[in-house]
C-alpha atoms as one frame of an Amber mdcrd trajectory, in Angstrom:
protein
 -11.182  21.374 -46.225 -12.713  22.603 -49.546 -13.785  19.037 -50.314 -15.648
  18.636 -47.377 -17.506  22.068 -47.706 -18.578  21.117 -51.188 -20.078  17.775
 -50.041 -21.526  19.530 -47.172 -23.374  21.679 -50.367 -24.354  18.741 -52.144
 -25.375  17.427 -48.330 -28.078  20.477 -48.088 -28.975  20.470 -51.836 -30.395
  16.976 -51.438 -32.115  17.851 -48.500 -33.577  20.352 -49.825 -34.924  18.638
 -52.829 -36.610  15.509 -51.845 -36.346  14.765 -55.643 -32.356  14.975 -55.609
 -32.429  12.505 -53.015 -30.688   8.772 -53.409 -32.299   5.706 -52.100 -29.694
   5.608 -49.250 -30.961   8.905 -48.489 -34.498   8.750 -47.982 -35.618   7.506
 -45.140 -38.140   5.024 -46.655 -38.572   1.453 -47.899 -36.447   0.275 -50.557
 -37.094   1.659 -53.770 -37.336   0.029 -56.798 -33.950   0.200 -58.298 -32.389
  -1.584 -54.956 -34.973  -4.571 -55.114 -33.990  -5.003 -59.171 -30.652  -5.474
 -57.810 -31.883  -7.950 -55.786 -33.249 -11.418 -55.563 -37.682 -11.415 -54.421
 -37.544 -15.308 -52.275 -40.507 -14.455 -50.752 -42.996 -12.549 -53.287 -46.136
 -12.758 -51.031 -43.894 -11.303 -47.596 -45.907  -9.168 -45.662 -44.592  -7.347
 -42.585 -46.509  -6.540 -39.000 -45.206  -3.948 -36.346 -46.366  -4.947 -32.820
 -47.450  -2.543 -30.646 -49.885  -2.800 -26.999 -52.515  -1.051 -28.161 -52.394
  -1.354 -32.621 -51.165  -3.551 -35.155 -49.235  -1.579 -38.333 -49.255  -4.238
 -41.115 -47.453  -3.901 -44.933 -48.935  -6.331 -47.943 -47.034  -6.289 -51.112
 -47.696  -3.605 -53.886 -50.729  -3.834 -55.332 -52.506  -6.326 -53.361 -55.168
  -3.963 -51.811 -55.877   0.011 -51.591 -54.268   0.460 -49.186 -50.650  -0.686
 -48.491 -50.155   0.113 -44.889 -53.454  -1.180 -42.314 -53.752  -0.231 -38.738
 -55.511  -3.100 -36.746 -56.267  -3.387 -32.916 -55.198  -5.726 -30.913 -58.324
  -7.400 -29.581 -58.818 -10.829 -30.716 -61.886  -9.636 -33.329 -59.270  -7.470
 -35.106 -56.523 -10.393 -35.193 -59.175 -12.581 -36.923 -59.774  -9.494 -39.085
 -56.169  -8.691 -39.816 -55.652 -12.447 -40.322 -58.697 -12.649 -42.945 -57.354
  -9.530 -44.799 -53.484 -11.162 -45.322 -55.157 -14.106 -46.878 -57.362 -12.460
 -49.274 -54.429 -10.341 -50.381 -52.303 -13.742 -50.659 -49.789 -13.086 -48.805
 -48.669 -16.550 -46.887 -45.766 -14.933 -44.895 -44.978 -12.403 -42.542 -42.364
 -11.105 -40.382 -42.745  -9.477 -37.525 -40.709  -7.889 -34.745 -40.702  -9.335
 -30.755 -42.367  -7.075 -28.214 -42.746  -8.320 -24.538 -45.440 -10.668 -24.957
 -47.747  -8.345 -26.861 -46.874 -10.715 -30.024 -47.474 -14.238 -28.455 -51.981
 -13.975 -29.550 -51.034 -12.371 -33.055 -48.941 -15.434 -33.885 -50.588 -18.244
 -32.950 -54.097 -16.666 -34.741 -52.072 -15.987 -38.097 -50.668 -19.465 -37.691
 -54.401 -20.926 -37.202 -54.845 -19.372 -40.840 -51.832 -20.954 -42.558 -49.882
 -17.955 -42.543 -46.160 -18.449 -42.264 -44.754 -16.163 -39.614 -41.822 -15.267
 -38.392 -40.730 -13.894 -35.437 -37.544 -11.484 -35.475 -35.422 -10.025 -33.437
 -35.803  -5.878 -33.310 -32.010  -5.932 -32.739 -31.614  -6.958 -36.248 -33.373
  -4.447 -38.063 -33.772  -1.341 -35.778 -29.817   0.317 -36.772 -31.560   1.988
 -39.852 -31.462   5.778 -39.743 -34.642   8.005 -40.699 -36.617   5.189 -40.044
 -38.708   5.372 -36.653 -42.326   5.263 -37.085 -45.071   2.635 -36.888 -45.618
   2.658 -40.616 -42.436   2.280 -42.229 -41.067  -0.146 -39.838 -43.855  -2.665
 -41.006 -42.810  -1.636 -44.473 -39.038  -2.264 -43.791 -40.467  -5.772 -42.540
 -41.649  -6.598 -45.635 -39.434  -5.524 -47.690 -36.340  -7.088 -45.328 -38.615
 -10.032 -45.254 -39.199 -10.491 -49.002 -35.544 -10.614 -49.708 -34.777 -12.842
 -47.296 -32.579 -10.569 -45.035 -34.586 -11.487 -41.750 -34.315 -14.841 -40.156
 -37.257 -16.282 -37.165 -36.425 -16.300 -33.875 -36.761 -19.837 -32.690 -40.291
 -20.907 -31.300 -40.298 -24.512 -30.297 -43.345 -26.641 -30.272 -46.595 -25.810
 -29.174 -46.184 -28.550 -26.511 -42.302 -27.945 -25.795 -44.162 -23.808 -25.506
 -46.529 -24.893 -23.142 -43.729 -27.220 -20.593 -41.886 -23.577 -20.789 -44.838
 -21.463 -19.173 -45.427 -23.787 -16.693 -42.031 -24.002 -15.658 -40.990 -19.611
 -15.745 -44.429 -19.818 -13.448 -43.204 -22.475 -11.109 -39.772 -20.222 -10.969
 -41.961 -17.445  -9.762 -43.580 -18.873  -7.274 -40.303 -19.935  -5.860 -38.620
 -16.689  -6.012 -42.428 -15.274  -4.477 -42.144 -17.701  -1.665 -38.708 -17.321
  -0.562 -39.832 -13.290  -0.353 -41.320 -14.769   2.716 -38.842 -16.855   4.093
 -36.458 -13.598   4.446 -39.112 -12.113   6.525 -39.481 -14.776   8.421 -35.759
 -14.369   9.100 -35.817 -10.764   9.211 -38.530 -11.381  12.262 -36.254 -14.031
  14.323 -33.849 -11.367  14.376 -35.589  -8.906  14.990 -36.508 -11.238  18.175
 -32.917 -12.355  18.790 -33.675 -15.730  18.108 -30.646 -16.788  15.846 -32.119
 -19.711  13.962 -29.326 -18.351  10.909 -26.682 -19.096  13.594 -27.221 -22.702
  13.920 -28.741 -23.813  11.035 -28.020 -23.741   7.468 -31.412 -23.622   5.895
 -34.395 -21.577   8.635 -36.759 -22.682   5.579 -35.604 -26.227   6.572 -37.032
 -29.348   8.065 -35.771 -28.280  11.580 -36.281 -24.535  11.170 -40.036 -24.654
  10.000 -40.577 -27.156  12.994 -39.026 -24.421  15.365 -41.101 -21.585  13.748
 -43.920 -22.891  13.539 -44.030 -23.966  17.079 -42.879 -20.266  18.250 -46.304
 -19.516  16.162 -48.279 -21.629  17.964 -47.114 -20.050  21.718 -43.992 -21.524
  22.453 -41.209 -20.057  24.364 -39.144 -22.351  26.563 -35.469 -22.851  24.709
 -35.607 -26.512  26.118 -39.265 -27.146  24.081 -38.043 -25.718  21.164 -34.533
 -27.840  21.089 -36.626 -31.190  20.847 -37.521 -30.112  17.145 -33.631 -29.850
  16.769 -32.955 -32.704  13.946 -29.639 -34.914  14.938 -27.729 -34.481  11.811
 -27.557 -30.635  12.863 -23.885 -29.969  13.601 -24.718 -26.711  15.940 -24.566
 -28.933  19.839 -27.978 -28.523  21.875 -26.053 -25.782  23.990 -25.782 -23.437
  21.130 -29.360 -24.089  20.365 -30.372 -23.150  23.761 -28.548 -20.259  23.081
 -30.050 -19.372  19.843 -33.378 -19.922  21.022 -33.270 -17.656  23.749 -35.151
 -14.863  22.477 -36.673 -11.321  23.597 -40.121 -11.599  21.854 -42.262  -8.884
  20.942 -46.049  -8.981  19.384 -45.598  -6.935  16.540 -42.543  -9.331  15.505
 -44.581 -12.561  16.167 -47.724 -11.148  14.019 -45.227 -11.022  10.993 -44.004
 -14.200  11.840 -47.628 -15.640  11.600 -48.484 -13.797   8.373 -45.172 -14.834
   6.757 -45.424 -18.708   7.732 -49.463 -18.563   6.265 -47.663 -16.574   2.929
 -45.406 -19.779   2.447 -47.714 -22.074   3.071 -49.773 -20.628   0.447 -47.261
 -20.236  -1.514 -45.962 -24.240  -1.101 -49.741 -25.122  -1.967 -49.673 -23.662
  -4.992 -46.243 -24.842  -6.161 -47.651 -28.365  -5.501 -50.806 -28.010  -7.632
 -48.487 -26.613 -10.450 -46.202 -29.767 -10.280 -48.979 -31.474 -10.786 -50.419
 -29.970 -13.726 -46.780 -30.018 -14.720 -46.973 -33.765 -14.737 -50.496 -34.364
 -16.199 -49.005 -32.076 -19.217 -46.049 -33.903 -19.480 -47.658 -37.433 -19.419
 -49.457 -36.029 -22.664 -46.716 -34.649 -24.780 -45.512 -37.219 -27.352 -42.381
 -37.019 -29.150 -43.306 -38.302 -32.303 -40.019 -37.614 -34.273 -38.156 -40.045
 -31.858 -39.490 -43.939 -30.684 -39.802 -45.033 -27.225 -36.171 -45.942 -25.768
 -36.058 -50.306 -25.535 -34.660 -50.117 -22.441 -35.896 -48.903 -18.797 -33.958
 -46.222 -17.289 -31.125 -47.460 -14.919 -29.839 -46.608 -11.547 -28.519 -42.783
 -11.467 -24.974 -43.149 -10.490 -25.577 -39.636  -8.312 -26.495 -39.190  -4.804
 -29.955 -38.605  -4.304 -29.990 -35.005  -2.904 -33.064 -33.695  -1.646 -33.957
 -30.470  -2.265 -37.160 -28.424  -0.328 -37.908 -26.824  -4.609 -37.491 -29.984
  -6.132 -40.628 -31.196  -8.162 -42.721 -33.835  -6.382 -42.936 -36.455  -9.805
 -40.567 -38.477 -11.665 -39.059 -35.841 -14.043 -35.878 -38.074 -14.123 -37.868
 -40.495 -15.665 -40.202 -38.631 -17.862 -37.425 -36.560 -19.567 -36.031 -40.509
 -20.376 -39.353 -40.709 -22.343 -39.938 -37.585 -24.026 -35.761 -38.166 -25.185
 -36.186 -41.448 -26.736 -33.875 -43.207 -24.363 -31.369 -39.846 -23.747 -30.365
 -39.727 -19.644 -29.400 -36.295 -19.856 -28.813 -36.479 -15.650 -26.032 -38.355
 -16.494 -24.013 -35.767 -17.361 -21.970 -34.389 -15.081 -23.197 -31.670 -12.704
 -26.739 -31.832 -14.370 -29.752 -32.429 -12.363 -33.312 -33.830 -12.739 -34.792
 -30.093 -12.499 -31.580 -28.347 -14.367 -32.317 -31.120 -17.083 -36.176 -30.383
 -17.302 -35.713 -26.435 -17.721 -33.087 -26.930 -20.803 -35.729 -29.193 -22.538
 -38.148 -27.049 -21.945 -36.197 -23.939 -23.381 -34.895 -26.037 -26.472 -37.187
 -28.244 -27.026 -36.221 -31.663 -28.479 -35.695 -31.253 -32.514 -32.033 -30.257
 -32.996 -31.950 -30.126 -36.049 -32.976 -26.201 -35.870 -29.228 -25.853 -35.331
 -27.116 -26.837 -37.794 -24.069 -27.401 -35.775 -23.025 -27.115 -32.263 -21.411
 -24.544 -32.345 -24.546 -22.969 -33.903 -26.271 -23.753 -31.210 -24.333 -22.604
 -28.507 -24.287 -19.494 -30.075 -27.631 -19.374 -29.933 -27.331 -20.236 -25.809
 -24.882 -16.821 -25.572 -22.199 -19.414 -24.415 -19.957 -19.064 -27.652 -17.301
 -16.177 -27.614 -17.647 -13.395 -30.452 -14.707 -12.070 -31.591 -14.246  -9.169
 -33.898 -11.358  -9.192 -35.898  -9.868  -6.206 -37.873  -6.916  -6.135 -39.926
  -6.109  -9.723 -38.779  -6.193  -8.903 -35.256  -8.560 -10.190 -32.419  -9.796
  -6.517 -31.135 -12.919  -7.943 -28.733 -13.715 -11.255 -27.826 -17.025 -11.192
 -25.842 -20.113 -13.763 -25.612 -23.634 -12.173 -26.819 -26.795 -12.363 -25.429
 -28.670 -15.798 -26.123 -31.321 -17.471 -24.486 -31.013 -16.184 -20.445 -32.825
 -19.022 -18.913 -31.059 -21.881 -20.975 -27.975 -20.363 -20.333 -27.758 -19.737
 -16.680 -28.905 -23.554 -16.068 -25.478 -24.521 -18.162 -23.961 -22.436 -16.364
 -25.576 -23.781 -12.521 -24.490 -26.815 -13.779 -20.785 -25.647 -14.999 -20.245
 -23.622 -11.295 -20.808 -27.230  -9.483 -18.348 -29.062 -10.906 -15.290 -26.975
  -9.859 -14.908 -29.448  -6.929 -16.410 -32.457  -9.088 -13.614 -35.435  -9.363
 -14.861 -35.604 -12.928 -13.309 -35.127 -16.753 -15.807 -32.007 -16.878 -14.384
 -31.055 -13.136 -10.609 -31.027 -13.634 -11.217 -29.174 -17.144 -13.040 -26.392
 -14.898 -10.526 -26.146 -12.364  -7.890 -26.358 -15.419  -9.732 -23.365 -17.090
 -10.113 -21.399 -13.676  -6.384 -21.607 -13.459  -5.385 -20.289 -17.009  -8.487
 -17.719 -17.214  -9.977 -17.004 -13.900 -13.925 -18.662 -12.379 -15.563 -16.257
 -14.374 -14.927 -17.344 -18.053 -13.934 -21.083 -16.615 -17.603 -21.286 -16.215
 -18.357 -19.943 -19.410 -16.171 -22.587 -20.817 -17.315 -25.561 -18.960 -20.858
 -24.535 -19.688 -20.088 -24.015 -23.215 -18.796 -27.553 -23.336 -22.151 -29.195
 -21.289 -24.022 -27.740 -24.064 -22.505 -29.087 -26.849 -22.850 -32.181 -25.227
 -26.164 -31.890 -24.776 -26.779 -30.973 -27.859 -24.820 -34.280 -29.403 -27.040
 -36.212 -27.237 -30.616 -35.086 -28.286 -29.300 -35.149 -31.675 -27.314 -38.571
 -32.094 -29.415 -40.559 -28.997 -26.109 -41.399 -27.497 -25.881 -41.769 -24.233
 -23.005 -40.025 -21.737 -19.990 -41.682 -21.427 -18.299 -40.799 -18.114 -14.739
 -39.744 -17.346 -12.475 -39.378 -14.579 -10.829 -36.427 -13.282  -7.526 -39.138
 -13.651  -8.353 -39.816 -17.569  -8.290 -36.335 -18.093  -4.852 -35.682 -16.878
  -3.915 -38.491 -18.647  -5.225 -37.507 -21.810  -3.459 -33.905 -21.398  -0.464
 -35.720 -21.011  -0.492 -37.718 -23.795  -1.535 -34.514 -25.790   1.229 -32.615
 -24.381   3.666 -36.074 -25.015   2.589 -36.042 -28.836   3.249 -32.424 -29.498
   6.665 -32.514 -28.189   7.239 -35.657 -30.194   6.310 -33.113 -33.062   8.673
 -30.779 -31.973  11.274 -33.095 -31.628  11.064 -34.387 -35.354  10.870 -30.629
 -36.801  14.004 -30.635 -35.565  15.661 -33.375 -36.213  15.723 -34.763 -32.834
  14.267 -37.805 -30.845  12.282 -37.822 -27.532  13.787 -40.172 -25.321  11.155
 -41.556 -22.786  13.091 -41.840 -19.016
């Protein structure tokens, strides 16, 4: 007890006296004596703090009069604050990731040779007595210079470009089917029970059937002739469905909410298009034109209503070098195209993959103390990456597949939840072996897996067996 009032003395004392104060006590940059201790990589580092409406940027020590800049954030300042870095020679920066507010600033300071990279606030934010514009640019720098901050990974400007078309194309998607839920909500409304019958309303036999009841319809017996034969629901339960009590305010949102998704289908098809056109034009320089023309896919041809209207099959086969990446199990033309366009194609920005998966948020992080697994958790990673592994992972639980019988094998031992983790973890290392190595898939069985556990299993008690001085007698 009398120990901890003294140091609660010394505690004040120091607060008291700015003077008295260590460098682990101020709540500044580092100080001199801590970056003597240390090793300067980058000399010329410079650090930015990004913020909507002002830029907060740190040059090296005596590079200008002033060490600390505020800029704007118009384009005319960015050139400025650009211009500025270079005469003070600085040829790197690091700066932190804010929304989107950072996307202008790097691309202009890249325009001007400047190195920059982009870092995750996560990393650097747990510093106490440091929460102002000002010294976190300072902090940058000085993190930066040392070489304590490591870039968030940017892929190329073309790989950058696929990915904004494709987030917009998942918006208008998720904007459309807004629409398609009042539709339904409507047909309730009007007791007509399309939901009962049919699978998919937004389907080929459920627009036909809504859009007639649009244009005036209202005998049952009209309405069943748009009734598609495949549908398993029998023409009397149709008749049934269809037999509605319709009202005028519940038809006029019907109306609206048809012209909505039509709108909203227009658009989606002019942005597959200029989907296409860009993807014609992006060149993979790194990697030469696959010999051979893509093959048959060995998987059913399932038509979606959100598929793209191209060849993506075929154009990811290009942009690879010759890498099917459909033929891996439970991975789709448009599952395929949003991992490219999240990763990009060089994987050599991972070292390993493991690296890389850890990247995805797919790899488990455990923290050990005193020998002993405490928490074992995944981490965030890249959300959009991620969840298609894992769309891909939930579908092969009933696959007959090597990739399906280890899912249902990992469901069994840990439950669907972290069995998908697993099986997703596993699709993206093999992705990742495939971009890197331009080896194609080779497919397994839900039968050679078994087998291989058995021989595994077989071997080990063979092991077992000689420990102890015994043999394993095969019956």
């Amino acid at each position: 007890m009398v120990l901890r009032k003294e140091l609660v003395v010394v505690r004040r004392k120091r607060l008291s006296n700015p003077a008295a104060q260590t460098a682990h006590d101020r709540p500044s940059d580092l100080q001199e004596g801590d970056k003597a201790m240390l090793e300067v990589i980058h000399p010329n580092a410079g650090g930015i703090d990004i913020g909507a409406q002002e830029l907060f940027v740190a040059v090296p020590a005596g590079r200008a009069e002033q060490e600390v800049r505020r800029f704007g954030t118009y384009t005319a300042d960015v050139h400025e604050l650009a211009k500025w870095l270079v005469t003070c020679g600085v040829d790197t920066v690091a700066m932190e990731s804010t929304g989107v507010y950072w996307i202008p600033v790097y691309v202009i300071l890249g325009e001007y040779g400047i190195d920059v990279q982009l870092v995750n606030a996560k990393h650097v934010k747990n510093v106490p007595g440091r929460k102002s514009d000002v010294k976190d640019c300072i902090w940058l720098r000085d993190l930066h210079s040392i070489g304590l901050l490591r870039g968030s990974f940017i892929p190329s400007d073309e790989i950058v470009a696929l990915r904004s078309y494709l987030r917009h194309r998942e918006a208008l998607i998720e904007q459309r089917s807004v629409h398609v839920n009042h539709m339904h909500k409507a047909l309730v409304q009007m007791n007509v029970r399309l939901d009962e019958v049919l699978t998919d309303i937004a389907g080929v036999t459920g627009m036909a059937i809504m859009r007639s009841i649009a244009a005036g319809e209202r005998d049952p017996q009209a309405l069943l002739k748009h009734r598609n034969k495949q549908c398993k629901a029998t023409p009397e339960r149709f008749v049934k469905a269809l037999t509605a009590h319709y009202r005028p305010e519940h038809l006029f949102t019907l109306k609206q909410s048809l012209t909505l998704y039509d709108v909203y289908s227009e658009q989606l098809q002019q942005c597959d298009k200029q989907i296409e056109a860009h993807v014609q034009t992006v060149r993979n320089d790194d990697v030469p034109p696959p010999d051979t023309p893509l093959g048959t896919s060995r998987k059913s041809n399932t038509h979606s209503k959100n598929a793209p209207g191209y060849d993506v099959r075929g154009e990811l086969y290009r942009l690879t070098g010759g890498v099917d990446l459909t033929d891996i199990d439970g991975l789709h033309a448009s599952t395929a195209q949003v991992i490219v366009s999240e990763i990009g194609l060089d994987m050599s920005k991972w070292k390993t993959a493991g690296h890389f998966a850890s990247w995805l948020g797919l790899a488990p992080k455990n923290d050990i103390t005193g020998g002993k697994v405490k928490r074992s958790r995944t981490l965030p990673g890249n959300r959009r990456a991620s969840q298609a592994f894992r769309m891909a992972a939930q579908s092969l639980l009933k696959s007959d597949s090597a990739l399906g019988a280890f899912a249902r094998h990992m469901r069994a031992r840990k439950g669907a939840v972290q069995a998908i983790v697993a099986v997703a973890h596993k699709l993206a290392r093999i992705c990742y072996t495939m971009l890197r190595d331009k080896t194609p898939y080779k497919t397994a069985s839900a039968a050679d897996y078994d087998q291989a556990n058995r021989d595994r299993e077989r071997k080990s008690l063979e092991r077992r067996a000689a420990r102890l001085g015994l043999a394993l007698v095969h019956v």
